[in-house]
N, CA, C and O atoms as CSV, one atom per row, in Angstrom:
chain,resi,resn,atom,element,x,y,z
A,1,UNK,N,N,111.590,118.313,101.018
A,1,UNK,CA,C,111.996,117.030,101.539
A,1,UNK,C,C,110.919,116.002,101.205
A,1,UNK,O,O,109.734,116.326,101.290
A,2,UNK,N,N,111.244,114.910,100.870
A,2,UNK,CA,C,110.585,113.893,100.196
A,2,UNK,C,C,110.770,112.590,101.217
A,2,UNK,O,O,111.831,112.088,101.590
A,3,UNK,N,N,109.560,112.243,101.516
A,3,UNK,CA,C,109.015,111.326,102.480
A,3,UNK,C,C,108.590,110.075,102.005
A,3,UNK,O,O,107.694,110.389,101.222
A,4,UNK,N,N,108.676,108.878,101.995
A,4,UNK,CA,C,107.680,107.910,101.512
A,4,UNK,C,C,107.509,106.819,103.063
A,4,UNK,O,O,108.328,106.547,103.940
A,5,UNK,N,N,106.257,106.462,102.889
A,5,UNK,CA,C,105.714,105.978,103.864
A,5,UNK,C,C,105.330,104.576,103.262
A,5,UNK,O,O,104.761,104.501,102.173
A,6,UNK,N,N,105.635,103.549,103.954
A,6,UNK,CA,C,105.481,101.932,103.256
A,6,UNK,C,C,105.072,100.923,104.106
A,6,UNK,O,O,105.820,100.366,104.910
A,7,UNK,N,N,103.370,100.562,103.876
A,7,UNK,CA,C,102.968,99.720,105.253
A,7,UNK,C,C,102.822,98.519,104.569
A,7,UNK,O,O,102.210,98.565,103.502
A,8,UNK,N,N,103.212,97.562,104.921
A,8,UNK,CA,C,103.104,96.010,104.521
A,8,UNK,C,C,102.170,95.077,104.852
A,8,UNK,O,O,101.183,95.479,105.468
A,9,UNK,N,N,102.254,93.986,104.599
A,9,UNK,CA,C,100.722,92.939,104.810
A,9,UNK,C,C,99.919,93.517,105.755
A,9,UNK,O,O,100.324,93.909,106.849
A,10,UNK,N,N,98.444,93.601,105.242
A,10,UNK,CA,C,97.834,93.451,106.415
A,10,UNK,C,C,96.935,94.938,106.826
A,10,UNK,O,O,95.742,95.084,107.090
A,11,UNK,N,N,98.310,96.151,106.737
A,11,UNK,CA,C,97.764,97.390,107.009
A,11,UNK,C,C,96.950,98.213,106.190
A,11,UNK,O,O,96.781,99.427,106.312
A,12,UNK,N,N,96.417,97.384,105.271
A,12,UNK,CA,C,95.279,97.921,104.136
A,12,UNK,C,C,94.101,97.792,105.161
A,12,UNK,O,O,93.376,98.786,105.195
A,13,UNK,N,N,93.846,97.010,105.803
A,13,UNK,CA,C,92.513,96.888,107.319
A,13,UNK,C,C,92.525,97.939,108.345
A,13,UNK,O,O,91.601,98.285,109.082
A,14,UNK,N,N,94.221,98.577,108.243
A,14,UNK,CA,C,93.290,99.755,109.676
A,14,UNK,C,C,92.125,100.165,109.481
A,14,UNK,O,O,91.495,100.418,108.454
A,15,UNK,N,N,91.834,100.221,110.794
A,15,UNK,CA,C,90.485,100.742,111.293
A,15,UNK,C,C,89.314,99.592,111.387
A,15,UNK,O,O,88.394,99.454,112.192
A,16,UNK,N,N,89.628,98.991,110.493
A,16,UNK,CA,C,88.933,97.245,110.481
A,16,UNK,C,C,89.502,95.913,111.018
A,16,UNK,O,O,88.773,95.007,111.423
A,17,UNK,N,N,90.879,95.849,110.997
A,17,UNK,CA,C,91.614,94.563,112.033
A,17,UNK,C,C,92.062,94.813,113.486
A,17,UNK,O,O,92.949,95.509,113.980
A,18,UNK,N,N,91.130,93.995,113.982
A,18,UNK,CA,C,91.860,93.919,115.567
A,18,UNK,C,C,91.926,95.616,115.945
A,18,UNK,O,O,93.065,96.071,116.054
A,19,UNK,N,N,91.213,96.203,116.070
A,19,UNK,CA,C,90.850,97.520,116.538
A,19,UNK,C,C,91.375,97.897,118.052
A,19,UNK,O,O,91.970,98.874,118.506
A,20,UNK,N,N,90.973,96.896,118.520
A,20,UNK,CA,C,91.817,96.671,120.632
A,20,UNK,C,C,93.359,96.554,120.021
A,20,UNK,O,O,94.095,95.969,120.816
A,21,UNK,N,N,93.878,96.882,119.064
A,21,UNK,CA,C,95.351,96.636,119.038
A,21,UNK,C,C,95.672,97.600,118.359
A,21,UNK,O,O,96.505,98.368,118.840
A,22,UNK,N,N,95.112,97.876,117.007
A,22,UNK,CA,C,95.686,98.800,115.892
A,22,UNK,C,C,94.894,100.052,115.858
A,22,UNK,O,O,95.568,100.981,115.413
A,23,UNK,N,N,93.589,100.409,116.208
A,23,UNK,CA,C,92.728,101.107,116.343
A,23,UNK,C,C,91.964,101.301,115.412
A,23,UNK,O,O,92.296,100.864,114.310
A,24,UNK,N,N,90.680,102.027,115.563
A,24,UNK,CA,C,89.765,102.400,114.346
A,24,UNK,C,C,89.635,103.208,113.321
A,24,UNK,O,O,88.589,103.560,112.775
A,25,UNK,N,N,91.236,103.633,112.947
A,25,UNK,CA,C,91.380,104.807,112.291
A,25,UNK,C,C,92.044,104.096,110.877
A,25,UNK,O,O,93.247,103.842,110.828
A,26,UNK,N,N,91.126,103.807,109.739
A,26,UNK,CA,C,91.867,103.854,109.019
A,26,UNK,C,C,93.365,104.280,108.304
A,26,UNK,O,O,93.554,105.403,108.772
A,27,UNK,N,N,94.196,104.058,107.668
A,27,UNK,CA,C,95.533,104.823,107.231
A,27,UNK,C,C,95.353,106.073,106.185
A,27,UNK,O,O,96.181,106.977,106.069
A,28,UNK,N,N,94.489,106.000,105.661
A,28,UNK,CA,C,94.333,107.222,104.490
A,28,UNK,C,C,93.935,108.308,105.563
A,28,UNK,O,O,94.453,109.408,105.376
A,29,UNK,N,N,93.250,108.207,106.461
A,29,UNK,CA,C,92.474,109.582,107.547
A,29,UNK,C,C,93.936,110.168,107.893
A,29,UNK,O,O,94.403,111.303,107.800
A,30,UNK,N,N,94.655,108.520,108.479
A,30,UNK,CA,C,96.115,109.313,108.982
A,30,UNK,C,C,96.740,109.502,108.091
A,30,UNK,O,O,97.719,110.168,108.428
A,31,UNK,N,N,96.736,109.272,107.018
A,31,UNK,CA,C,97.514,110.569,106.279
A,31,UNK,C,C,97.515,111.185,105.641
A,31,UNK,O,O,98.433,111.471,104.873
A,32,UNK,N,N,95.806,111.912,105.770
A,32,UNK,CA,C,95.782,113.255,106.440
A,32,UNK,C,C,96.198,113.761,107.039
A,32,UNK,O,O,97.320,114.267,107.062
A,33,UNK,N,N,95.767,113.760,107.392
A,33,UNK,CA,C,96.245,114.346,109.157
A,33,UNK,C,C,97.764,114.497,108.839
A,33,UNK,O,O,98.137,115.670,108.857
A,34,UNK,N,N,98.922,113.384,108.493
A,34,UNK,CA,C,100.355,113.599,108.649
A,34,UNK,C,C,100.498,114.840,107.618
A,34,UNK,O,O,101.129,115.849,107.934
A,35,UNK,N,N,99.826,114.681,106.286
A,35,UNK,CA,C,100.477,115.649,105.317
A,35,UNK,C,C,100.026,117.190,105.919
A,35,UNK,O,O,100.634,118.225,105.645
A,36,UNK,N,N,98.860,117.106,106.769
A,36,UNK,CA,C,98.832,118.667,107.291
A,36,UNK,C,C,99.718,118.924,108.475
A,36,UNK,O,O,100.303,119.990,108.668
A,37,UNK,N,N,99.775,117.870,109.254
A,37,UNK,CA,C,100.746,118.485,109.973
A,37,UNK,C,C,102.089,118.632,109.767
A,37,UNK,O,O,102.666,119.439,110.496
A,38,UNK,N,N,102.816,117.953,108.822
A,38,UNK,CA,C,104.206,118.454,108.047
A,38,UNK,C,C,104.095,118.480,106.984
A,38,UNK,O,O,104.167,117.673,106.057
A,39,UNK,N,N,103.799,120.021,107.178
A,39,UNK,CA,C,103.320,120.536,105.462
A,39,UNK,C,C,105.127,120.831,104.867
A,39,UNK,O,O,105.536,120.765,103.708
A,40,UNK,N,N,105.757,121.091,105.877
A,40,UNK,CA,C,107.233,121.147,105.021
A,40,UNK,C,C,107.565,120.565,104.258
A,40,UNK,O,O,108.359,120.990,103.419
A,41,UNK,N,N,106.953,119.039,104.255
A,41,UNK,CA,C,107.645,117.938,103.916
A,41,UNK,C,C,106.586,117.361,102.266
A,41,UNK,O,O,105.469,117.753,101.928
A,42,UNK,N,N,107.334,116.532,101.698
A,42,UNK,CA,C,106.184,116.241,100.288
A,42,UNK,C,C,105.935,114.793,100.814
A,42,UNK,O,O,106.754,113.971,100.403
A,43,UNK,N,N,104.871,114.280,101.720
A,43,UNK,CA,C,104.969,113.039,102.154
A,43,UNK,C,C,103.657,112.151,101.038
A,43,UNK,O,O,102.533,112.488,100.665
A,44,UNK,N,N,104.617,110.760,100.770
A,44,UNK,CA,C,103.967,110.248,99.588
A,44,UNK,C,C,103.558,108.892,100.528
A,44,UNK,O,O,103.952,108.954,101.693
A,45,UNK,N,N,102.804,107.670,100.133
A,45,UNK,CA,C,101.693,106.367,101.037
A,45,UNK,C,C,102.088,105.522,99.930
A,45,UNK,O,O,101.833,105.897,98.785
A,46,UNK,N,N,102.659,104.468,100.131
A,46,UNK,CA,C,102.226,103.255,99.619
A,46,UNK,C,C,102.025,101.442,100.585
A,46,UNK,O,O,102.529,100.749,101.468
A,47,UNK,N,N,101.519,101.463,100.124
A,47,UNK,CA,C,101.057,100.118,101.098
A,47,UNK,C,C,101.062,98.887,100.251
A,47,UNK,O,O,100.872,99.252,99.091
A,48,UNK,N,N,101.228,97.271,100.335
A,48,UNK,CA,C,101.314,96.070,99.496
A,48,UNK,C,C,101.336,95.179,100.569
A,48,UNK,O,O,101.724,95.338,101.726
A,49,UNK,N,N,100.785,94.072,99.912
A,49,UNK,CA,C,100.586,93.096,100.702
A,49,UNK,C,C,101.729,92.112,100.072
A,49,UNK,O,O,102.013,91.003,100.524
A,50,UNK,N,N,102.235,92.643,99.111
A,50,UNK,CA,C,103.634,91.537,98.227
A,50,UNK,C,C,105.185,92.200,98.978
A,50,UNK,O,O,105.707,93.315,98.997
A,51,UNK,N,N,105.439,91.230,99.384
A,51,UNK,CA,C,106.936,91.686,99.890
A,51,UNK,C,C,107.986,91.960,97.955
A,51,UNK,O,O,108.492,93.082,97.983
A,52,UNK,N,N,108.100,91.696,97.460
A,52,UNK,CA,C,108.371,92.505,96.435
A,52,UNK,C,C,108.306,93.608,95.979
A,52,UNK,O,O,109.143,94.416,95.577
A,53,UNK,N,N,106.637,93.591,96.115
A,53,UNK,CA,C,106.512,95.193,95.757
A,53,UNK,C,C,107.254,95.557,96.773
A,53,UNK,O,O,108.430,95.272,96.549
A,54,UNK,N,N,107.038,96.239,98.155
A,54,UNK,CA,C,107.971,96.877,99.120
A,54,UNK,C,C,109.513,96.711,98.665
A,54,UNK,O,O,110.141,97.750,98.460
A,55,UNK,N,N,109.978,95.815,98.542
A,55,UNK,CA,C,111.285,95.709,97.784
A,55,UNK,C,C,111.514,96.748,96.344
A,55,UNK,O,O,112.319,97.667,96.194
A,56,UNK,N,N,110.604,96.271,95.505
A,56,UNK,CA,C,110.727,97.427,94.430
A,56,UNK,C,C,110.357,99.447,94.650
A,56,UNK,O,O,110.584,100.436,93.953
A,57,UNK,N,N,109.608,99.171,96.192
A,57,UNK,CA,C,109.203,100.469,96.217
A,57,UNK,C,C,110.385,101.240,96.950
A,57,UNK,O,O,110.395,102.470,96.928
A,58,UNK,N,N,111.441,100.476,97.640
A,58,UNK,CA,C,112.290,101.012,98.572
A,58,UNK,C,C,113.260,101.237,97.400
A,58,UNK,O,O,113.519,102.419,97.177
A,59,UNK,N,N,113.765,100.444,96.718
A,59,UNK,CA,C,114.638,100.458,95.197
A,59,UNK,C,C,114.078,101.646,94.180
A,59,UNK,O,O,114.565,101.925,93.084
A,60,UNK,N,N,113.250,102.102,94.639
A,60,UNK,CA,C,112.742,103.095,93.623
A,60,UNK,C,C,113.129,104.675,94.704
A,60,UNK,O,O,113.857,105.536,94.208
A,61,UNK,N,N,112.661,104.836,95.874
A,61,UNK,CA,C,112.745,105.609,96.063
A,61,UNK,C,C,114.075,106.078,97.069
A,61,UNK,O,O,114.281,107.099,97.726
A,62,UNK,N,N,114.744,105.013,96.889
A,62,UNK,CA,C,116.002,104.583,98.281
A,62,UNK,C,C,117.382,105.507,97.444
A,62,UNK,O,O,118.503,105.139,97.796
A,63,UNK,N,N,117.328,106.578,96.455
A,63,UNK,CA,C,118.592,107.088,96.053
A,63,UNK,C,C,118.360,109.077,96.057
A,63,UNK,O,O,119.138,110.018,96.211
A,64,UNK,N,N,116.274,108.901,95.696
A,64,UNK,CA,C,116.179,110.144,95.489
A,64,UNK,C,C,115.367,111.320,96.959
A,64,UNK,O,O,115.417,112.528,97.191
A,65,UNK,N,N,114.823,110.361,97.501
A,65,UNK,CA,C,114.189,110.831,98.566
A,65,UNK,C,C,114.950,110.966,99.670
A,65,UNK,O,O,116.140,110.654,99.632
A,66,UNK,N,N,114.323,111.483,100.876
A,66,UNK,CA,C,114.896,112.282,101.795
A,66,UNK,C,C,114.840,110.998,103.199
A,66,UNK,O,O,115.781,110.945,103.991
A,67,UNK,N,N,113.712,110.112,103.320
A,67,UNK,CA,C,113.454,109.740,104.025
A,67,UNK,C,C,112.420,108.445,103.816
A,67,UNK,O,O,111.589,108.601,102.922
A,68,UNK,N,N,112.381,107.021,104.643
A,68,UNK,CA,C,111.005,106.670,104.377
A,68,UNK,C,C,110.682,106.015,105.800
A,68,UNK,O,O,111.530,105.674,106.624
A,69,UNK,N,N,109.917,105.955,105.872
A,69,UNK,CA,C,109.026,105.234,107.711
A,69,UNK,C,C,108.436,103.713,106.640
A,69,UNK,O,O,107.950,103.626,105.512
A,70,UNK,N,N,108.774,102.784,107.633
A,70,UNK,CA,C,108.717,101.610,107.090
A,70,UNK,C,C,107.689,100.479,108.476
A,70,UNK,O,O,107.917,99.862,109.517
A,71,UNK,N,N,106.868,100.710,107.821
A,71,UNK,CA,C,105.724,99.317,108.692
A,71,UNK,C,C,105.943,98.271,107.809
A,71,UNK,O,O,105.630,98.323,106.619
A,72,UNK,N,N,106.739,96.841,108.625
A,72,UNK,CA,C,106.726,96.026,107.017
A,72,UNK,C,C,105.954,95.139,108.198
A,72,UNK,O,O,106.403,94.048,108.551
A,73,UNK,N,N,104.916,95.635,108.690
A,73,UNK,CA,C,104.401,94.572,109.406
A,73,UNK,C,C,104.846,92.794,109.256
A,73,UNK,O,O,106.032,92.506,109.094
A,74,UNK,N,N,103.981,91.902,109.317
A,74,UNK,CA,C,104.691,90.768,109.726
A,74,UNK,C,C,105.849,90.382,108.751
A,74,UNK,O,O,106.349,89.372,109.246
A,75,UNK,N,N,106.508,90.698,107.614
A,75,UNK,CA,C,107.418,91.016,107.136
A,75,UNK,C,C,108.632,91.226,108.034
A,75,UNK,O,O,109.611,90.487,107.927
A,76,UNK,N,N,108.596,92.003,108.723
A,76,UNK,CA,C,109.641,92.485,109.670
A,76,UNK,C,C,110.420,91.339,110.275
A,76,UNK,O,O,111.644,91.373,110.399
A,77,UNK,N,N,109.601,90.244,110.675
A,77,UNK,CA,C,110.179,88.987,111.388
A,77,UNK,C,C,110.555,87.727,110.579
A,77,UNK,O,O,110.677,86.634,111.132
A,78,UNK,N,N,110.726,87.899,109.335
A,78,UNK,CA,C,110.765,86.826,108.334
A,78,UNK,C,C,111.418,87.633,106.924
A,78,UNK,O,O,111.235,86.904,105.949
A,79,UNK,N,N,111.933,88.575,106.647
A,79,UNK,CA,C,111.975,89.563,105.438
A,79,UNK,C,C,113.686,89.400,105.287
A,79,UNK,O,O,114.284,90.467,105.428
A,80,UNK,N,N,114.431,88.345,105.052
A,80,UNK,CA,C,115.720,89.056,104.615
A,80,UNK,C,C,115.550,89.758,103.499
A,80,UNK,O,O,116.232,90.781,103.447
A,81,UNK,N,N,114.900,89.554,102.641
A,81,UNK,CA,C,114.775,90.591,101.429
A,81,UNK,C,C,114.588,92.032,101.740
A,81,UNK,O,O,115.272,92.981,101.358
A,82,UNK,N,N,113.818,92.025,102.299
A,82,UNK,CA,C,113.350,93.734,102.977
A,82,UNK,C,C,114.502,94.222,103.441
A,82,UNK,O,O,114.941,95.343,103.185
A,83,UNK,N,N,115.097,93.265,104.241
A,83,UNK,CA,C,116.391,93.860,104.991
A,83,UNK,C,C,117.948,94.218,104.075
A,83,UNK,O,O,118.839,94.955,104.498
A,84,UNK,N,N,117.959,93.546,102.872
A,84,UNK,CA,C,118.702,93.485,102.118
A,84,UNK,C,C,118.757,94.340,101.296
A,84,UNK,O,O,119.707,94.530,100.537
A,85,UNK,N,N,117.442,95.147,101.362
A,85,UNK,CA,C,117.007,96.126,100.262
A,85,UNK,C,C,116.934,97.435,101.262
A,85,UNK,O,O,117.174,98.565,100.836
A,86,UNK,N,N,116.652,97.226,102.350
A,86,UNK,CA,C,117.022,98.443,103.132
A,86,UNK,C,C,118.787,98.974,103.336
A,86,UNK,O,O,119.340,100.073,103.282
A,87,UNK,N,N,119.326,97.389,103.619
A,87,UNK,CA,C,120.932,97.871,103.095
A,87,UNK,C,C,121.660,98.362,102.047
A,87,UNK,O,O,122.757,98.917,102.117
A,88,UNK,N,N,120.955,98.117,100.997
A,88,UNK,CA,C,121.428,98.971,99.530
A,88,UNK,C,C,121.059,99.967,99.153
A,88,UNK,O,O,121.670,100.328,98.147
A,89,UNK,N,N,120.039,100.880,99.607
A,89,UNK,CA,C,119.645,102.116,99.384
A,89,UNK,C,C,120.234,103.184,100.494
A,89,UNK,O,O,120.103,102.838,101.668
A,90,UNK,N,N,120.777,104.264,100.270
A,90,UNK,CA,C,121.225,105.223,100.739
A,90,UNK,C,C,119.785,106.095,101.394
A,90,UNK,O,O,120.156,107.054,102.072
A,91,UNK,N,N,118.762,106.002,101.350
A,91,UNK,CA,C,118.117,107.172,101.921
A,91,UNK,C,C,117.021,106.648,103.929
A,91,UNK,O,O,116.005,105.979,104.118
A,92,UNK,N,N,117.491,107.022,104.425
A,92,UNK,CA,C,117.644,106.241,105.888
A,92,UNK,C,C,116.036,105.998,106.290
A,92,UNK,O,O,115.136,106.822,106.123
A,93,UNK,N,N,115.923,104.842,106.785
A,93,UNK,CA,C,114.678,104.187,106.794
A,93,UNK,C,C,114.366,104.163,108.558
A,93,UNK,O,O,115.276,103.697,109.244
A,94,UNK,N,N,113.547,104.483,109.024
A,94,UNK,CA,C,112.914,104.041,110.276
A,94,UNK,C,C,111.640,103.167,110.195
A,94,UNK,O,O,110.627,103.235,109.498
A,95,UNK,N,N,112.033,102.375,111.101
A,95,UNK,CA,C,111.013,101.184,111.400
A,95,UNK,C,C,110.093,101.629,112.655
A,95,UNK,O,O,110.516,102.032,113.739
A,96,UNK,N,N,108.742,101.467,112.272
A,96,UNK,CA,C,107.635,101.822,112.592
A,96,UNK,C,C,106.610,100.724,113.111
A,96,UNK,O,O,105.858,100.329,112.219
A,97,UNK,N,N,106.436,100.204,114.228
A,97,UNK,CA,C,105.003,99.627,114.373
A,97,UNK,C,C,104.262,100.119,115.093
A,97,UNK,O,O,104.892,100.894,115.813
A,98,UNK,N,N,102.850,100.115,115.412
A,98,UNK,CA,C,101.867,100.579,115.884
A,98,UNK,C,C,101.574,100.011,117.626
A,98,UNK,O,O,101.221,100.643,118.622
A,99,UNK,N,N,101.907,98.545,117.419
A,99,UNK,CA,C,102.047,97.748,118.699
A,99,UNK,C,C,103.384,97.852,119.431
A,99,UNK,O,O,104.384,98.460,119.051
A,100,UNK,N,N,103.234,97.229,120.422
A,100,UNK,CA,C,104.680,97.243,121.140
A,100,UNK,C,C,105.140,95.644,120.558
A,100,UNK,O,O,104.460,94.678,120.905
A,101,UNK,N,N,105.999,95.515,119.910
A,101,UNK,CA,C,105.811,94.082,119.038
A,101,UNK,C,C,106.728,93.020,120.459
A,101,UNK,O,O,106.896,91.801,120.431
A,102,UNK,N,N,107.307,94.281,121.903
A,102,UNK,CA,C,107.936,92.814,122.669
A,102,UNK,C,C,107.426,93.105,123.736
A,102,UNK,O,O,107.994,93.308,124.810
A,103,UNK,N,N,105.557,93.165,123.321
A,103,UNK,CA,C,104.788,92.454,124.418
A,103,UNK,C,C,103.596,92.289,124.158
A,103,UNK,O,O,102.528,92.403,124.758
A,104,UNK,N,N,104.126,91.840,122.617
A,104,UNK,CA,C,103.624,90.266,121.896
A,104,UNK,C,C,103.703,89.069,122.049
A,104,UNK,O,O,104.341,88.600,122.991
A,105,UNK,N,N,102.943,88.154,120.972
A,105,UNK,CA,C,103.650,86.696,120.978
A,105,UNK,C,C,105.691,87.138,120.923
A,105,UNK,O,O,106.381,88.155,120.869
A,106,UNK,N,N,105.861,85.939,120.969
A,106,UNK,CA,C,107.568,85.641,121.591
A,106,UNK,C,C,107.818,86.152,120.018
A,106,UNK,O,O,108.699,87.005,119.908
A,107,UNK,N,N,107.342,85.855,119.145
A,107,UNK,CA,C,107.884,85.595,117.281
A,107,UNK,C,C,107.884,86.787,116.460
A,107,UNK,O,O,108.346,86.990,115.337
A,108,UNK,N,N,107.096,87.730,117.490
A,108,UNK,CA,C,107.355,89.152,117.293
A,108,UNK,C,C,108.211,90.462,117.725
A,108,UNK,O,O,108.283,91.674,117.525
A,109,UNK,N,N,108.970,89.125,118.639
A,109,UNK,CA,C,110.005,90.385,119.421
A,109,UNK,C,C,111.435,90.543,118.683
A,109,UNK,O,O,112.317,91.363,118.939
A,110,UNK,N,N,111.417,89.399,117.566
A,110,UNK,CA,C,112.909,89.467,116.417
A,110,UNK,C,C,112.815,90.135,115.031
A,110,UNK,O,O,112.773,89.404,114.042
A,111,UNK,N,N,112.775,91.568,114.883
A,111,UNK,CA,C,112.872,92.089,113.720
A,111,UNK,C,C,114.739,92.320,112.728
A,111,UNK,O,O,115.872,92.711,113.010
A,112,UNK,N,N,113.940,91.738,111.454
A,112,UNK,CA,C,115.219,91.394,110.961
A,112,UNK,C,C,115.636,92.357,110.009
A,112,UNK,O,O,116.548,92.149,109.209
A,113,UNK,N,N,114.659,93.931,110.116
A,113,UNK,CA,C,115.528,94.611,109.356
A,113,UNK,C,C,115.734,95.435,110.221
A,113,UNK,O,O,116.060,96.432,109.577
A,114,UNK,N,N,115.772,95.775,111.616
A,114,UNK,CA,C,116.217,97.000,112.727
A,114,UNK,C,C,117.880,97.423,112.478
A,114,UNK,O,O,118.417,98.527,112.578
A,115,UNK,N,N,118.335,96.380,112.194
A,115,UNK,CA,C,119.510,96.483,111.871
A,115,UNK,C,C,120.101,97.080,110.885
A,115,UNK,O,O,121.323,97.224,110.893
A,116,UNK,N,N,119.281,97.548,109.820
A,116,UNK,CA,C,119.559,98.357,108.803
A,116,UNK,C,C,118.815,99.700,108.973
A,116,UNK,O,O,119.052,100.604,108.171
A,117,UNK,N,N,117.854,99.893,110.061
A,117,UNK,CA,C,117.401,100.964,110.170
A,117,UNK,C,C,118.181,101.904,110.816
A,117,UNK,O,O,119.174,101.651,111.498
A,118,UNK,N,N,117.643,103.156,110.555
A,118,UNK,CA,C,118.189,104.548,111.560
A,118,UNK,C,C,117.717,104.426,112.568
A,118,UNK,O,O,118.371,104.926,113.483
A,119,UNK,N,N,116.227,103.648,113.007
A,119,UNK,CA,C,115.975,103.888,114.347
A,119,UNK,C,C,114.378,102.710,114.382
A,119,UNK,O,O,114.000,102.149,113.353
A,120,UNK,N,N,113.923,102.603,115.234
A,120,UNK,CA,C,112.614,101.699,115.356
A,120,UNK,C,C,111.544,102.293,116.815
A,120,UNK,O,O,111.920,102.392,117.983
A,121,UNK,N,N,110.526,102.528,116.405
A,121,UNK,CA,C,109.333,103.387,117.120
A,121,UNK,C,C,108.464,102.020,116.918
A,121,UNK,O,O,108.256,101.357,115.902
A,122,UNK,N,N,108.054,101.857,118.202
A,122,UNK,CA,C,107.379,100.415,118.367
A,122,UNK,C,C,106.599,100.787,119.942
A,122,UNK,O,O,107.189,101.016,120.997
A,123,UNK,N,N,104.861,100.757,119.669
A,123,UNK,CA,C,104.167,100.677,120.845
A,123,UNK,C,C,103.585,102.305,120.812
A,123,UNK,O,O,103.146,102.681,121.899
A,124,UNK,N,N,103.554,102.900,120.148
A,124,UNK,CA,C,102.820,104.722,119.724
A,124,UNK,C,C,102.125,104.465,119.032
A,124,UNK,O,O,102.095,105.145,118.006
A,125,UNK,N,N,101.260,103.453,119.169
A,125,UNK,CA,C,99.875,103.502,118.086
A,125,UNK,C,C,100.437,104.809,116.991
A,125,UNK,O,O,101.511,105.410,117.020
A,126,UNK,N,N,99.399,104.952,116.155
A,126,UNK,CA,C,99.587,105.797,115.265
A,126,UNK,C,C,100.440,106.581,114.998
A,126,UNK,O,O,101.033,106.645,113.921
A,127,UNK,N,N,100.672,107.562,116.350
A,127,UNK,CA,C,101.344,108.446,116.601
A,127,UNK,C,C,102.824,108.018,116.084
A,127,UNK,O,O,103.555,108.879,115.595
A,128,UNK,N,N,103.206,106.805,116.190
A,128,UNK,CA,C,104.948,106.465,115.652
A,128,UNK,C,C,104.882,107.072,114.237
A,128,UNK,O,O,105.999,107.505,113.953
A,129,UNK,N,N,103.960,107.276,113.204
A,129,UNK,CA,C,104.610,107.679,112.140
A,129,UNK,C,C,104.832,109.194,111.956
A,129,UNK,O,O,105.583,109.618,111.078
A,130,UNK,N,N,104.104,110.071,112.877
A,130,UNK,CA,C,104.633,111.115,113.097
A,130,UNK,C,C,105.816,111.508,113.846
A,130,UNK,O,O,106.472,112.496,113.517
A,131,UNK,N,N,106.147,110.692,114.949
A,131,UNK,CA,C,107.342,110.247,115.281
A,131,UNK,C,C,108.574,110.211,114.429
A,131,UNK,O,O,109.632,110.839,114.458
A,132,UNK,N,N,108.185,109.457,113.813
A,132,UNK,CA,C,109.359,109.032,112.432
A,132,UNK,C,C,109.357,110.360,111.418
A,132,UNK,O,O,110.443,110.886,111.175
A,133,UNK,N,N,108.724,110.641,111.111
A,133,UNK,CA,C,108.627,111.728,110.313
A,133,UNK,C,C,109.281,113.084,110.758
A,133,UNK,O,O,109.725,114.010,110.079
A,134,UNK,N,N,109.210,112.927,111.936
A,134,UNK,CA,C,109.780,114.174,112.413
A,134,UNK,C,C,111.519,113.489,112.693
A,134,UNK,O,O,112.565,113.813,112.129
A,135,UNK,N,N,111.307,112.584,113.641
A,135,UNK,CA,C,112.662,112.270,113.483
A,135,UNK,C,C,113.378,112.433,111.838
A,135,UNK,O,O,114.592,112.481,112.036
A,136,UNK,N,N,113.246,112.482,111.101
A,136,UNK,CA,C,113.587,112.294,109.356
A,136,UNK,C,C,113.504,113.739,108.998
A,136,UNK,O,O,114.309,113.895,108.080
A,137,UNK,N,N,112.812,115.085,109.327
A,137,UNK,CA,C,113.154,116.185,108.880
A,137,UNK,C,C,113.983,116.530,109.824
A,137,UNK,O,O,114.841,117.331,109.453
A,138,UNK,N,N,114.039,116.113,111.231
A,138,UNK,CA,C,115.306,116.779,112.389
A,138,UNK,C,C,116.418,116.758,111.714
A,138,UNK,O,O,117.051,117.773,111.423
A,139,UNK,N,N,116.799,115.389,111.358
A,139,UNK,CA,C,118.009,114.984,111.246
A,139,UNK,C,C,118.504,115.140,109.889
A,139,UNK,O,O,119.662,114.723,109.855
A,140,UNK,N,N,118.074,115.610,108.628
A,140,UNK,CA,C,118.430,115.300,107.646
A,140,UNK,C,C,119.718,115.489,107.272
A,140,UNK,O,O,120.096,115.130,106.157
């Protein structure tokens, strides 16, 4: 089973931005950590700060893979593209943030691709992408 994992603006700083929010754990440590703990799974990382790329990366892997966990961080609240590109690919996407994004500012509580997702994990620090991941081999 084939996994891709896709964090958007911004999440190239874990472990370095706003730490009281996102924490001090860089994303490469965590995924570590994810690929040992679902070794079943072939889980692949890409991260961009270009909403395109994410667009081209979901278009690439949205026909052959099994699954992808999607942080399109602030993307999420401004992205019809993202969302448009999550509707044309067949392989089911969960939305992932680290914060609880509705008990945030007000401008973070409207995500505009939930609606194309299988599901949204919001406020599990880290832990949501193992969340998602597992949700995605349960159900396949």
């Amino acid at each position: 089973m084939k996994i891709q994992i896709i964090n958007g603006p911004n999440l190239n700083l874990l472990g370095k931005r706003e730490p009281d929010i996102y924490g001090n754990e860089a994303f490469d440590t965590v995924f570590e950590k994810l690929k040992q703990r679902f070794k079943s799974a072939e889980l692949f990382y890409f991260q961009s700060n270009v909403e395109g790329e994410i667009i081209n990366k979901l278009h690439e892997v949205g026909f052959d893979y099994q699954g992808v966990v999607l942080n399109a961080g602030a993307y999420t609240h401004t992205s019809i593209a993202i969302h448009d590109a999550i509707g044309a690919i067949k392989t089911p996407v969960v939305e992932v943030h680290i914060s609880n994004i509705y008990a945030r500012e007000e401008f973070r509580h409207k995500s505009l691709i939930t609606s194309k997702c299988a599901g949204l994990i919001t406020g599990f620090g880290l832990e949501g992408y193992a969340m998602a991941i597992g949700y995605l081999i349960n159900h396949k």
